[in-house]
ZAMARGU-4260 file (C-alpha; in steps of 0.2 Angstrom, whole numbers, plus 5000, padded with zeros to 4 digits):
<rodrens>
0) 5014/5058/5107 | 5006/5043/5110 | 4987/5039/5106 | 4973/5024/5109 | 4957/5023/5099
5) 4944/5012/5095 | 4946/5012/5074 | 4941/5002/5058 | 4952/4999/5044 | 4944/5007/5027
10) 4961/5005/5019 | 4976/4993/5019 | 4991/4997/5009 | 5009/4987/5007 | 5023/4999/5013
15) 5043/4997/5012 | 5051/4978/5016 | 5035/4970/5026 | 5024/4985/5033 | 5008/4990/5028
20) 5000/5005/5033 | 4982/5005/5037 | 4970/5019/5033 | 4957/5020/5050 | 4941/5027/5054
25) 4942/5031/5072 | 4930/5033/5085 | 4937/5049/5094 | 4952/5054/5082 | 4942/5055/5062
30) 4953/5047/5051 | 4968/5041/5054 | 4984/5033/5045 | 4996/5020/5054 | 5010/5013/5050
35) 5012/4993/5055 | 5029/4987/5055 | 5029/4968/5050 | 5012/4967/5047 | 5014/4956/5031
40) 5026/4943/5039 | 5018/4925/5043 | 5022/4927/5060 | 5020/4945/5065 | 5009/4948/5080
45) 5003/4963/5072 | 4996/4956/5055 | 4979/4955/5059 | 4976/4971/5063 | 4980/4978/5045
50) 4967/4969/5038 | 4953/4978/5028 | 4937/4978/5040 | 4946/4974/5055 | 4938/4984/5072
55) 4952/4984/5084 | 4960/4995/5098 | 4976/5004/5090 | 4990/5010/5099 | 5002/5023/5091
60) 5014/5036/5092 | 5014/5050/5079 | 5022/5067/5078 | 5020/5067/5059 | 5005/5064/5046
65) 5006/5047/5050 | 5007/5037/5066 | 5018/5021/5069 | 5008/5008/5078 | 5015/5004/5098
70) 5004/4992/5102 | 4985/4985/5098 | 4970/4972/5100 | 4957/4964/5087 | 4941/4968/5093
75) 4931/4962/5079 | 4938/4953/5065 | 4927/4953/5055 | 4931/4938/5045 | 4915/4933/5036
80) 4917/4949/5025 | 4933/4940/5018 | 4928/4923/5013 | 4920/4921/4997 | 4915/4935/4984
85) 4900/4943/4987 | 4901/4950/5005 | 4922/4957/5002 | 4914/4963/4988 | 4900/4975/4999
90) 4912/4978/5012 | 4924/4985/5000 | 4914/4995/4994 | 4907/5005/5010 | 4925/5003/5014
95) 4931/5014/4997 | 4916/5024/5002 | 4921/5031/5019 | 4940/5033/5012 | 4936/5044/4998
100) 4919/5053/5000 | 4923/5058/5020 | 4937/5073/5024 | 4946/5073/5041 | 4933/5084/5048
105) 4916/5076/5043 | 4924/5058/5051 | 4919/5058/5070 | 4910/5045/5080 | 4894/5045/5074
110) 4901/5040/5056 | 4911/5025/5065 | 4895/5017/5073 | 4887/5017/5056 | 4903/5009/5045
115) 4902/4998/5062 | 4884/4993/5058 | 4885/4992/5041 | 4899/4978/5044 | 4890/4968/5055
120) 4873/4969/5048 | 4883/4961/5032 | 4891/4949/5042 | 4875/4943/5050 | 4866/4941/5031
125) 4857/4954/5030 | 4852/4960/5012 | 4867/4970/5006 | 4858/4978/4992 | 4846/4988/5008
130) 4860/4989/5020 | 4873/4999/5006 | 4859/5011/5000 | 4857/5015/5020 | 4875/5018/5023
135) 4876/5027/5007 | 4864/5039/5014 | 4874/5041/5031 | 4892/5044/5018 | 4880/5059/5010
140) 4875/5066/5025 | 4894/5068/5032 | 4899/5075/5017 | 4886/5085/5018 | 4876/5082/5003
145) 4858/5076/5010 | 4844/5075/4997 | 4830/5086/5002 | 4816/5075/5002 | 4800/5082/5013
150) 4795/5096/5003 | 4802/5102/4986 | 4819/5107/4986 | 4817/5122/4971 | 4800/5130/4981
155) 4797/5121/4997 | 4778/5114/4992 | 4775/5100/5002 | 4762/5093/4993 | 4761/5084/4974
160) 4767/5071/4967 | 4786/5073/4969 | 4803/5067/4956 | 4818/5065/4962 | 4830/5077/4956
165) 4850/5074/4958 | 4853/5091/4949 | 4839/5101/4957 | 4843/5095/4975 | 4830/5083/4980
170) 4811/5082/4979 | 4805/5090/4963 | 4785/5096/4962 | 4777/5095/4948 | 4777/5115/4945
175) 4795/5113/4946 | 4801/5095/4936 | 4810/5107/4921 | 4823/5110/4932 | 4829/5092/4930
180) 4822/5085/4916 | 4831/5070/4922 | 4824/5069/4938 | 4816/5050/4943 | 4800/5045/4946
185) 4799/5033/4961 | 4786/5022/4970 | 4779/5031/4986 | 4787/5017/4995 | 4804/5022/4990
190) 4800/5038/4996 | 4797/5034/5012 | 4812/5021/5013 | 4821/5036/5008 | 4817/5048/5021
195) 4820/5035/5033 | 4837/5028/5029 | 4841/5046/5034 | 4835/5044/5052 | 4839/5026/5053
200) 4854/5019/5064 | 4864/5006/5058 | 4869/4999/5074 | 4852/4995/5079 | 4845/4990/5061
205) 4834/4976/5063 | 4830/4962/5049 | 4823/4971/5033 | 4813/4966/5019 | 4812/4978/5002
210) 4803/4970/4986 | 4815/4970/4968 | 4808/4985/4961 | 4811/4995/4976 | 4828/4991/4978
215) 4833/4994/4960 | 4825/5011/4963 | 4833/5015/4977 | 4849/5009/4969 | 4847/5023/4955
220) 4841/5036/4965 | 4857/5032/4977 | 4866/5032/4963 | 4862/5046/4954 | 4864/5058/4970
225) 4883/5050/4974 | 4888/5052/4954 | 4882/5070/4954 | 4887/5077/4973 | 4902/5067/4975
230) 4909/5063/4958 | 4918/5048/4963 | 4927/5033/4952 | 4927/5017/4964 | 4934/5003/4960
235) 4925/4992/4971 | 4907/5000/4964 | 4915/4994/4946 | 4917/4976/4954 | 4898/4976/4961
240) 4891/4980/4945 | 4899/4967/4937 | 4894/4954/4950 | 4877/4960/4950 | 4877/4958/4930
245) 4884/4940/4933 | 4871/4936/4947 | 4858/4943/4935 | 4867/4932/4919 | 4864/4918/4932
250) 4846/4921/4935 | 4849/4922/4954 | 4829/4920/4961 | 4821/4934/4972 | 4823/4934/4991
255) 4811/4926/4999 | 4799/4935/5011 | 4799/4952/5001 | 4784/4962/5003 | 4776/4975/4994
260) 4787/4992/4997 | 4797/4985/5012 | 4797/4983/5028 | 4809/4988/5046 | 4806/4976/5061
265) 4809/4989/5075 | 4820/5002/5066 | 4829/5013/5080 | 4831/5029/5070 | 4845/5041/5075
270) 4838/5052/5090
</rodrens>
């Protein structure tokens, strides 16, 4: 049978004498494996479309687990977020993110607009270190492992000075902090960056502005959640941590323009 969709290539893998077979997030279809015959011979007309973070219209026929590519267009390259080190080094990661934390039936439209975003907010500058801890929110939420953060996730007070508790589900009161011992203590503004990464849409994020301490927060607390729910070893999170221990090494200066907390110029949150 033969199929079109929209898609994103999350992964892109050397197959046989010249192929490659690319590992899509579709629009309409979830996820979505394609094989590209030729894709890595200089002159194949096909050879763009297999490469990582490319958005592009795909083709294929497919009676098995994997499809064999017919025909196709590159929509959106995408090629800022292969030049250098630092943005291949983001986009790889939300990349490696959607291809291992997201099953075939988690991955639907919704899921595509926000990798969509997340590219394209990179591409145009935006703070990476915001824009990951965003996406990583919306990987959570597929998967199906949202924090609760509006009330305490053990008794469902609302009210108190609240941790944040990996193990215990979420927002931990004070009556309740011995069932994570663990459990962080972050800035009100965190909190209230956090409960709206979950409402926020990628694809109508507009600019940012998060102070250090926040982010670094938010960075733990992120991270904390994705070690304990999901469980994953990613190699391109390895490569991040490196290259942020660099960047520190290098004492790379403070964004300009950051405010106390943060701050969202218009955030369109998800209706």
């Amino acid at each position: 049978m033969l199929y079109r969709v929209e898609g994103i290539v999350i992964r892109s893998t050397d197959y046989g004498e010249g192929n490659k077979i690319v590992n899509l997030l579709t629009e309409s279809a979830g996820k979505q494996g394609v094989v590209i015959r030729g894709a890595r011979k200089p002159k194949s007309r096909y050879g763009a479309l297999a490469q990582l973070f490319t958005y592009g219209e795909y083709s294929y026929y497919k009676s098995g687990s994997l499809g064999t590519l017919n025909s196709g267009e590159v929509i959106e390259p995408f090629r800022a977020l292969r030049e250098g080190l630092e943005l291949p080094a983001y986009a790889s990661y939300a990349a490696e993110l959607t291809d291992r934390a997201v099953g075939e039936e988690e991955a639907g439209a919704f899921l595509f607009r926000q990798l969509k975003g997340c590219l394209a907010a990179l591409a145009e500058g935006k703070d990476p270190s915001v824009i990951l801890r965003i996406y990583e929110m919306k990987i959570v939420g597929a998967a199906g492992y949202l924090p609760v953060l509006d009330e305490c996730a053990n008794c469902g007070r609302t009210e108190g000075e609240f941790r944040f508790g990996a193990l215990a589900g979420g927002a931990l009161c004070p009556n309740c902090r011995h069932r994570d011992p663990a459990a962080l203590e972050l800035e009100e503004a965190v909190w209230k960056l956090l409960r709206l990464f979950v409402r926020l849409d990628l694809s109508r994020l507009g600019s940012i502005s998060v102070k250090e301490s926040s982010k670094r927060q938010l960075q733990l607390a992120m991270r904390r959640w994705i070690d304990t729910h999901l469980g994953l070893q990613l190699k391109s999170r390895h490569f991040l941590d490196q290259l942020e221990r660099y960047g520190e090494l290098l004492g790379r200066p403070q964004e300009s323009g950051e405010r106390e907390g943060g701050s969202f110029d218009n955030p369109d949150p998800v209706g």
